[in-house]
C-alpha positions in Angstrom: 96.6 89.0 106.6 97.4 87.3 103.8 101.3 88.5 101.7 100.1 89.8 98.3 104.1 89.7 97.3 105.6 86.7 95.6 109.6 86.5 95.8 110.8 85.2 93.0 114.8 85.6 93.5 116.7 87.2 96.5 120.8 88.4 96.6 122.6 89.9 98.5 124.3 92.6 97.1 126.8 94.4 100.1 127.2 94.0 103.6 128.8 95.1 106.6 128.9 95.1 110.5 125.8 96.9 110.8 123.5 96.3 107.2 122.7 93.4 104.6 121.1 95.7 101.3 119.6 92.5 99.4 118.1 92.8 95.7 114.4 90.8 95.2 113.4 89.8 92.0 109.6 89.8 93.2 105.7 89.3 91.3 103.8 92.9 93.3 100.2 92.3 94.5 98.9 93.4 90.7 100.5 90.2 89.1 103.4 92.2 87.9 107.0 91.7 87.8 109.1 93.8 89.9 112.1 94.5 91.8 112.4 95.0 95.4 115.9 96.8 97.3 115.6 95.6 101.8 117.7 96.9 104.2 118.2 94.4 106.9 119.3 95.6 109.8 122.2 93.6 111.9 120.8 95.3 115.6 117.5 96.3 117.3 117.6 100.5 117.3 117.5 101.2 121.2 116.2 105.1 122.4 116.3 106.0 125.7 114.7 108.6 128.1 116.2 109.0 131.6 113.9 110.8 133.7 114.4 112.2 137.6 112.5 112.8 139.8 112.2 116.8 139.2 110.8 116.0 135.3 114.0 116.1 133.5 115.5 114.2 130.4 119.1 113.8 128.9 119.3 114.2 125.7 122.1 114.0 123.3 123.9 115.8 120.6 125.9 114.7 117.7 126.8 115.2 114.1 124.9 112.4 112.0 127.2 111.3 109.3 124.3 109.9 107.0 122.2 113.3 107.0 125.3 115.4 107.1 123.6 117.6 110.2 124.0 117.9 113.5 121.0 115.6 115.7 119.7 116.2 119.1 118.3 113.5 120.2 117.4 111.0 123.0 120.6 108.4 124.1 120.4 105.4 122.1 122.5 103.1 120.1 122.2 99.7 118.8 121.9 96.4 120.8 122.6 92.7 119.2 119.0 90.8 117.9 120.1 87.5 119.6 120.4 89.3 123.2 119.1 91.2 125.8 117.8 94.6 124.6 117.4 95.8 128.2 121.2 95.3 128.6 121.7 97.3 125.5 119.5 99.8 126.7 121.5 100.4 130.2 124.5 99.7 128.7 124.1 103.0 125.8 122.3 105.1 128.5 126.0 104.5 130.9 128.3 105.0 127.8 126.4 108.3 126.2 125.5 110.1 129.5 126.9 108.4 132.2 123.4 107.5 133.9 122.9 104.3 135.4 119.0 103.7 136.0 117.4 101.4 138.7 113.8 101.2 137.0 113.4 100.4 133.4 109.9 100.4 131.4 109.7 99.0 127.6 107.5 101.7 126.2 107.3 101.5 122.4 107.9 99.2 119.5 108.6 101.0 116.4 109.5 99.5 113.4 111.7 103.0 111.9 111.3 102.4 107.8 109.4 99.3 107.2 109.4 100.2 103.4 112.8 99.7 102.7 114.2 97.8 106.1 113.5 95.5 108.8 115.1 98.1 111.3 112.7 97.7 115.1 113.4 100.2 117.4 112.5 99.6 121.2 112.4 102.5 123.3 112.6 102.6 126.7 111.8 105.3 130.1 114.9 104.7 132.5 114.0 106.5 136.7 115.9 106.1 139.6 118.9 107.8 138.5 122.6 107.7 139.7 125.3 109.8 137.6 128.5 108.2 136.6 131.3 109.4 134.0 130.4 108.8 130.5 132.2 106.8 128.1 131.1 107.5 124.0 132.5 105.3 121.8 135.3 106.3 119.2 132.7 107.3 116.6 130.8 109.7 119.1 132.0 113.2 119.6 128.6 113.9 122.1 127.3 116.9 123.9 125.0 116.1 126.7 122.4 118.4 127.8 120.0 118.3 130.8 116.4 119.9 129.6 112.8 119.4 131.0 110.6 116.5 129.4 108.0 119.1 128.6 111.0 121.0 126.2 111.8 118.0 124.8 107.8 117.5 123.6 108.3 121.1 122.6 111.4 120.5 120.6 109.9 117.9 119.1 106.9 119.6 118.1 108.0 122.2 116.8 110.4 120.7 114.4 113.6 121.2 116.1 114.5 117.4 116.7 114.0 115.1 114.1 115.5 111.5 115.3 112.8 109.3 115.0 113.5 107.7 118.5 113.1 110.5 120.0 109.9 112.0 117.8 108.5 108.5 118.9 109.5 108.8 122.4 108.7 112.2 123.3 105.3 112.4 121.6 105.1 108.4 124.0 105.4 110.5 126.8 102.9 112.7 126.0 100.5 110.6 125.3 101.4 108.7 129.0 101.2 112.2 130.7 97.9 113.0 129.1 96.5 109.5 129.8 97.9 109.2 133.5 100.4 106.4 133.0 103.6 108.3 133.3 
């Protein structure tokens, strides 16, 4: 498809570790002028969902700075662009629950606010589980609870988790279970 948007000028305006914010001085599909704020994102958002044998998940709880509110949600974390998400993926799903996984399956790509970012999220279902001590980093203060994957869905449906990951990912697995590829 073709880009209706012309960018006319584009500065950055602050950055950090983890976010570029970059003003655009743009022409909008009507011909107009306009401006134009994009968050660009330094990592690839990485969810997720351990799953045994039994039909259990992990998730995890923490108090979310940005949203001032506490989040359950599915493990994830951030993984550099330039390498291996997959590595990301088992290295989060060690350092937040202590799980180590054997089988890994890429099951969404997400991109989480494409209005205002470039943030993609990849999320991924993680079986043949073996338990190990966990290791959060200095910014996590977690709480790690063991729940079936059908609570999860319910959690999730009825408005009690809001993480996007883990909205994506549980309502995934529902659409797997229903359809037979879970």
């Amino acid at each position: 498809m073709r880009n209706p948007w012309k960018t006319k000028s584009n500065e950055i305006r602050y950055k950090n570790n983890w976010i570029t914010v970059e003003h655009h001085e743009v022409v909008n599909p009507s011909g107009n002028d306009g401006i134009y704020g994009v968050i660009r994102f330094n990592n690839t958002a990485i969810g997720i969902v351990p799953i045994d044998e039994e039909g259990n998940t992990w998730i995890v709880g923490q108090y979310r700075y940005p949203i001032n509110e506490y989040s359950w949600e599915i493990p994830e974390g951030g993984g550099i662009k330039s390498k291996d998400p997959l590595e990301a993926a088992k290295r989060e799903l060690k350092e937040e629950t202590g799980i180590i996984a054997k089988k890994w399956k890429l099951v969404q790509k997400v991109h989480l606010s494409n209005s205002a970012s470039d943030e993609v999220g990849l999320i991924y279902l993680a079986k043949d589980l073996t338990f190990a001590e966990s290791s959060p980093e200095e910014t996590e203060e977690l709480t790690i609870k063991k729940i079936r994957i059908s609570e999860l869905i319910e959690l999730v449906e009825n408005g009690k988790i809001t993480d996007s990951l883990t909205v994506i990912a549980a309502l995934k697995l529902k659409v797997m279970y229903l359809t037979g590829k879970l």
